[in-house]
Structure formats: C-alpha cells, structure tokens
RODO-325158 format. One record per residue (C-alpha): residue number from 1; z, x, y; residue in three letters. Coordinates in Angstrom, 1 decimal, decimal comma. Example, Ala and Ser with C-alpha at 12.3 -4.5 7.8 and 13.67 -1.06 7.14 Angstrom:
% residues 2
R mitor      z      x      y martor
R     1    7,8   12,3   -4,5    ALA
R     2    7,1   13,7   -1,1    SER
END
This chain:
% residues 209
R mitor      z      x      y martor
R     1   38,0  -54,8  117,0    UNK
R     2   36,1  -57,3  119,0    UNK
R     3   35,2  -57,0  123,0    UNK
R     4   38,1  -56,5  125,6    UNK
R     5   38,0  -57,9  128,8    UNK
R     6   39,9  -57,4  131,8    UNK
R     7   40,7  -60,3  134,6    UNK
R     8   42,1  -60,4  137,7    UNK
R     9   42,7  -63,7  139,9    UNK
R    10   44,3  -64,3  143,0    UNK
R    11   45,6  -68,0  143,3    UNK
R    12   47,9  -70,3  144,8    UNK
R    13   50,2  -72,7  143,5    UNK
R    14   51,2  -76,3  144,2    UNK
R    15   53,1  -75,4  147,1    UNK
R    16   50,1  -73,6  148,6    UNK
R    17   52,0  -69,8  148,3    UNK
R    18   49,9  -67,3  147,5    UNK
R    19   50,5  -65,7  144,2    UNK
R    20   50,8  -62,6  143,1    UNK
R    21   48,0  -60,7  142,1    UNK
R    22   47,6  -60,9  138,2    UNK
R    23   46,1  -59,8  135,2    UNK
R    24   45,0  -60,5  132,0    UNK
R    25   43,6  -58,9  129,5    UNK
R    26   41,8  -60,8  126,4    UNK
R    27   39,9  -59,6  123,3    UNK
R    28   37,2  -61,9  122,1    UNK
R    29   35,7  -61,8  118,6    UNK
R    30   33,4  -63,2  116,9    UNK
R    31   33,7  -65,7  113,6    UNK
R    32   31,0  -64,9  110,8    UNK
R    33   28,5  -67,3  110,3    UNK
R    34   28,8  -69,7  107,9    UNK
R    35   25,4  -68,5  105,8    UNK
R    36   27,5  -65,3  105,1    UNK
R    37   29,5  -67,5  103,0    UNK
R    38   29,1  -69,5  100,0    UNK
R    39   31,3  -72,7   99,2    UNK
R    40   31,4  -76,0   97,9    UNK
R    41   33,4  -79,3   98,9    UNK
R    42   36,5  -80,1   97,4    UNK
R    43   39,4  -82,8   97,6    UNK
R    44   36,7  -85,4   97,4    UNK
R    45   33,9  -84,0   99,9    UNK
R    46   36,6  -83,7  102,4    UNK
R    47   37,1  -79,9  102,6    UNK
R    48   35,8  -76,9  102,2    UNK
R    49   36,5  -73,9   99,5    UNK
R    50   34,8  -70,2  100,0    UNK
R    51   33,4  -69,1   96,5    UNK
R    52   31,1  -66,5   97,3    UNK
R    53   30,4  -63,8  100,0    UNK
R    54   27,0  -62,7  100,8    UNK
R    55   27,4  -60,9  104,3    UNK
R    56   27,0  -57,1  105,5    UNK
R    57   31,4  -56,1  105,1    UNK
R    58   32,9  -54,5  108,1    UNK
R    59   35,2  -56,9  109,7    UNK
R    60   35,1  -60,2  108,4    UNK
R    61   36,8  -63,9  110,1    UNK
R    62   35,9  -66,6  108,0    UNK
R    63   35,0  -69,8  110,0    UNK
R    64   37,7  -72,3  110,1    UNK
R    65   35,4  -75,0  109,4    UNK
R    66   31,6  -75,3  108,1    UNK
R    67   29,5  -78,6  108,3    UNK
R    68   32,5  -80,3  110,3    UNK
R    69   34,3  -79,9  107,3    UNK
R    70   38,0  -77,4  107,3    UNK
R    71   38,0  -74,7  105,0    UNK
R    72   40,9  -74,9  103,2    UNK
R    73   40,7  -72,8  100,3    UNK
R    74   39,4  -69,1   99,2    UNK
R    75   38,4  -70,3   96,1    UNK
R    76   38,6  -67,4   92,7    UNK
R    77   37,0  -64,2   93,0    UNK
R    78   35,3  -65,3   96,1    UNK
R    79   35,3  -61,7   97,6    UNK
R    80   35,2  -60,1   94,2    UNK
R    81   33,5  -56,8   94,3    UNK
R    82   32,8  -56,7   97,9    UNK
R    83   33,4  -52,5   98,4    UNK
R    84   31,9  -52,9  101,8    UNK
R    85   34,6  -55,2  102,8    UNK
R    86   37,3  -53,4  105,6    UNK
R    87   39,4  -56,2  106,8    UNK
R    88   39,7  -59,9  106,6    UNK
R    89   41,3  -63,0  109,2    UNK
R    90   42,0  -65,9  107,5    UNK
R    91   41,6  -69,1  109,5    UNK
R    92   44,8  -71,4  110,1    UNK
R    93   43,0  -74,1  108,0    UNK
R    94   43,6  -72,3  104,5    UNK
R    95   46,3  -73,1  102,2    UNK
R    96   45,5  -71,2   99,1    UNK
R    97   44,2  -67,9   98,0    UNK
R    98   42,8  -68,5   94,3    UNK
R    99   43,5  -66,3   91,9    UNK
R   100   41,5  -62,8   92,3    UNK
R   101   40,0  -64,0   95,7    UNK
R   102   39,7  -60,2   96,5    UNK
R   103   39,7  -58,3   93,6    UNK
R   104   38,7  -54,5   93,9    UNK
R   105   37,5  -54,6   97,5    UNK
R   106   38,2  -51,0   97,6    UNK
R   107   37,7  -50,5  101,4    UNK
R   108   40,1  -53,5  102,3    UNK
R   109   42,5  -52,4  104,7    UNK
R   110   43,7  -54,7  106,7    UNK
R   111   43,8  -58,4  105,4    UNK
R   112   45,1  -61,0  108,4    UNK
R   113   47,2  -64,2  106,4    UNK
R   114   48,3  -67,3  108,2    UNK
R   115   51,3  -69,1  108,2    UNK
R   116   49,3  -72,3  106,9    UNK
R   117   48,9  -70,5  103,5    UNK
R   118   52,0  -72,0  100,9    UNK
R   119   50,1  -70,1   98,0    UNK
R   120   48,5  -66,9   96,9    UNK
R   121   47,5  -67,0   93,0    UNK
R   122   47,4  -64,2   90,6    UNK
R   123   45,9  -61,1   91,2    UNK
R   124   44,5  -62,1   94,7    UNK
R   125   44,5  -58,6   96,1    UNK
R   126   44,4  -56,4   92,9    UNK
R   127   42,6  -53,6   93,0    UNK
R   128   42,4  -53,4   96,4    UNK
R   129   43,2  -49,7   96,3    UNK
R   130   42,8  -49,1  100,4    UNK
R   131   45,5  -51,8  101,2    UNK
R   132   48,1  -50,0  103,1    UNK
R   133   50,3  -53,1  104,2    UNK
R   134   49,8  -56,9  104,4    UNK
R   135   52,3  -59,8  106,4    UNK
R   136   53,0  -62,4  104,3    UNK
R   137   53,6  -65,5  106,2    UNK
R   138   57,3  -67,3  106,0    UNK
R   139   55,2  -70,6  105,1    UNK
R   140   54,2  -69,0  101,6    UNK
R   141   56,1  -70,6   98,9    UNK
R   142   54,1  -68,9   95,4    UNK
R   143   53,2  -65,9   94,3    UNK
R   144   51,2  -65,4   91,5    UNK
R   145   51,6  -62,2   89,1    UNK
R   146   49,7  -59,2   89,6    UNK
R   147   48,9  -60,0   92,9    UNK
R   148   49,1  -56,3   94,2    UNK
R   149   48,0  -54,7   90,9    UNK
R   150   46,6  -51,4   91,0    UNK
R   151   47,1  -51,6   95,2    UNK
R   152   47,5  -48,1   95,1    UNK
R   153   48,1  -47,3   99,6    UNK
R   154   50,5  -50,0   99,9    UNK
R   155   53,1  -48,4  101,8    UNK
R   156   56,1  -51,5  102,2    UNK
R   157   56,4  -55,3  101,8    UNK
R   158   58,6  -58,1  102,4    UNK
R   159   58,8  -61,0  100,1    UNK
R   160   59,6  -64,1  102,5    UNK
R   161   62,4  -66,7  102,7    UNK
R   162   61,0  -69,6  100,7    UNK
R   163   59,2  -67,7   97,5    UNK
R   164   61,6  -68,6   94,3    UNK
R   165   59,8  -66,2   91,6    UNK
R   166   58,3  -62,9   91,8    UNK
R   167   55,6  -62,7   89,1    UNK
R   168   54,8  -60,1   86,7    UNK
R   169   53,4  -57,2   87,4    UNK
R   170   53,3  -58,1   91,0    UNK
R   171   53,1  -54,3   92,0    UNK
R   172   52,1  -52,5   88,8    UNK
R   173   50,9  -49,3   90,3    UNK
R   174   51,7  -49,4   93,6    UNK
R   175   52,3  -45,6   93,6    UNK
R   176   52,8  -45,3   97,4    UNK
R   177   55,0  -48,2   97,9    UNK
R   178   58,5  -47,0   99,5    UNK
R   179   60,1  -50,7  100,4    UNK
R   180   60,7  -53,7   98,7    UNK
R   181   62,5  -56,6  100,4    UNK
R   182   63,2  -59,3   98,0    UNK
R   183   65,2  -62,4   99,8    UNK
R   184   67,6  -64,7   98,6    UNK
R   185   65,4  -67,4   97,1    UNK
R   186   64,1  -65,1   95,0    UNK
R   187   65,4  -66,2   91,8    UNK
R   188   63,7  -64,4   89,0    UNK
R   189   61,3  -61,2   89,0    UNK
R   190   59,5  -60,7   85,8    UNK
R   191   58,4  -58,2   83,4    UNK
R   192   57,1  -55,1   84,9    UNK
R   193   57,3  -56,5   88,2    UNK
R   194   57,7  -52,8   90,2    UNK
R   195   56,2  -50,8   86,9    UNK
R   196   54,6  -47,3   88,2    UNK
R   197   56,3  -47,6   91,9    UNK
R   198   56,5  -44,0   91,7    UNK
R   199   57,3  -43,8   95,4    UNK
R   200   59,8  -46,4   95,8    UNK
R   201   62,9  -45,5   97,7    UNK
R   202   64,5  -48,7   99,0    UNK
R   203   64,8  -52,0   96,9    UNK
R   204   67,0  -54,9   98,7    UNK
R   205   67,4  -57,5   96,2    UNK
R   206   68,7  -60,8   97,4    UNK
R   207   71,4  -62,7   95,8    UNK
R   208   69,2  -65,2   94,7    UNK
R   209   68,8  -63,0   91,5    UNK
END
C-alpha cells in the first residue's frame, strides 16, 4: 500500500564523470493522524501510550510520536474490537505490546513489529482469526501466554533467539499452523502451549528445553 514513485537522475560525481543513468523506485505512505488515536502520558509525562483507537480500519501506521512526545507503548486492549482493522506498522519508538492490545481484530492480516519491541504481553493478538503470519523481531525478549489464542490462519512462526519461556496457551487453536521454531533459549513451554494445532507438521525444539 501507499503511492509508488519512480525516479530517474543523471549526475556526476566528485571527479566530474558522468554517472550512469539510475533509478529508484520509492513507496511513500502516510502515518495516521494522531486524533485517530487515543492515549495518555506515561513514565512521568514523558512518553506516550495508545489506549484507544477511533479511526476508519484499512491500513493503519501509528505515529511515532504525538505532542513531541514518543509513543512508546500500545497500551491493553487498545485495538480491542476493531473488525475494520486489516493491517498494522508499528513505529520504531514502541517497546511493549500490553496485554490484548489487538484482541479479536478479525480482519487483521498483516501486523508490522519492530525490532525496538523487547515485550508482547498476554493475549496481544488473540482472536485475531485473519492473522496468517507475523515476524517477531530478534530484540523481543517476553512473551506472554495466549498471545496467539484462537489465531485460527496462522500458517508458521519462529520464536526468536533471546525469548527464555513460551507461555501457556500461546497457540491454543492455531488449527492451520504447520511450523513451529522454538530456539535454544527457550527454556520452558507451558501447559497447552500448541493445544488444537491440528495442522502442525514440523516442531524444532531447541536444546534449551
């Protein structure tokens, strides 16, 4: 999504040679407006966390900051309910996704995570019963149980280097999930972790375990 654009330049470099001709090709897009969103300051007035979301769906990028102020957090059940929602970027300024942040936004498909998030809290994504795969970044170091509950299209995941539990029920009722990789700092996987992962056909457990 967004607007492609195509440029070409002809230039010259320090040694006055002509260049060859090149090209670029860039996609702009265009960040939601902060009234879309509602949020509160946290960490005393410094920062900013998203608790509500009052926008049209479609394609969302929440603002990196709002008021000067860096948005650090998507605070619980921000996007609860939000069935028009399709797909989400998260800004580099976010650390945490609170518990149930997106719970049953049924037309979620596509959720963008940056490597500046270190933890996602319980049930974050459950219910989310479009979600057919998500990146978690290397820089995530928690993840709460249930987080993929119910996530019924998720097709494969990998667990990164750096997570140390996987909680419970962390992908009850994934029914199309095929792939699990689980690395080696994985140390414990609790109850009914992969309960009703119908599909599942590859499971590569690290030796952490």
């Amino acid at each position: 999504y967004g607007t492609e654009y195509t440029v070409t330049v002809n230039g010259k470099d320090l040694a006055d040679n002509v260049l060859e001709e090149a090209t670029w090709k860039f996609t702009t897009f265009s960040v939601s407006p902060p009234s879309d969103f509602i949020h509160v300051l946290i960490n005393e007035d410094a920062e900013i966390e998203i608790t509500g979301y009052t926008g049209p769906g479609g394609e969302v990028i929440i603002p990196g900051t709002i008021d000067g102020k860096p948005v650090t957090s998507i605070g619980s059940y921000a996007f609860r309910d939000c069935t028009a929602l399709e797909s989400v970027t998260i800004p580099r300024s976010v650390t945490t996704i609170n518990y149930g942040a997106f719970y049953q936004c049924t037309a979620l498909t596509a959720i963008t995570i940056p490597d500046s998030v270190t933890t996602i809290n319980y049930g974050a994504f459950s219910g989310c019963t479009a979600l057919e795969s998500v990146a978690i970044p290397d820089s995530v170091t928690t993840v709460g149980h249930s987080i993929f509950y119910g996530c019924t299209a998720l097709k494969s995941i990998v667990v990164p280097e750096g997570v140390t539990a996987i909680g419970g029920k962390t992908f009850f009722n994934c029914a199309s999930l095929t792939s699990i990789i689980i690395p080696d700092s994985v140390t414990t996987i609790d109850t009914s972790a992969f309960e009703g992962c119908t599909a599942l056909r590859s499971l590569t457990i690290g030796s952490g375990v």
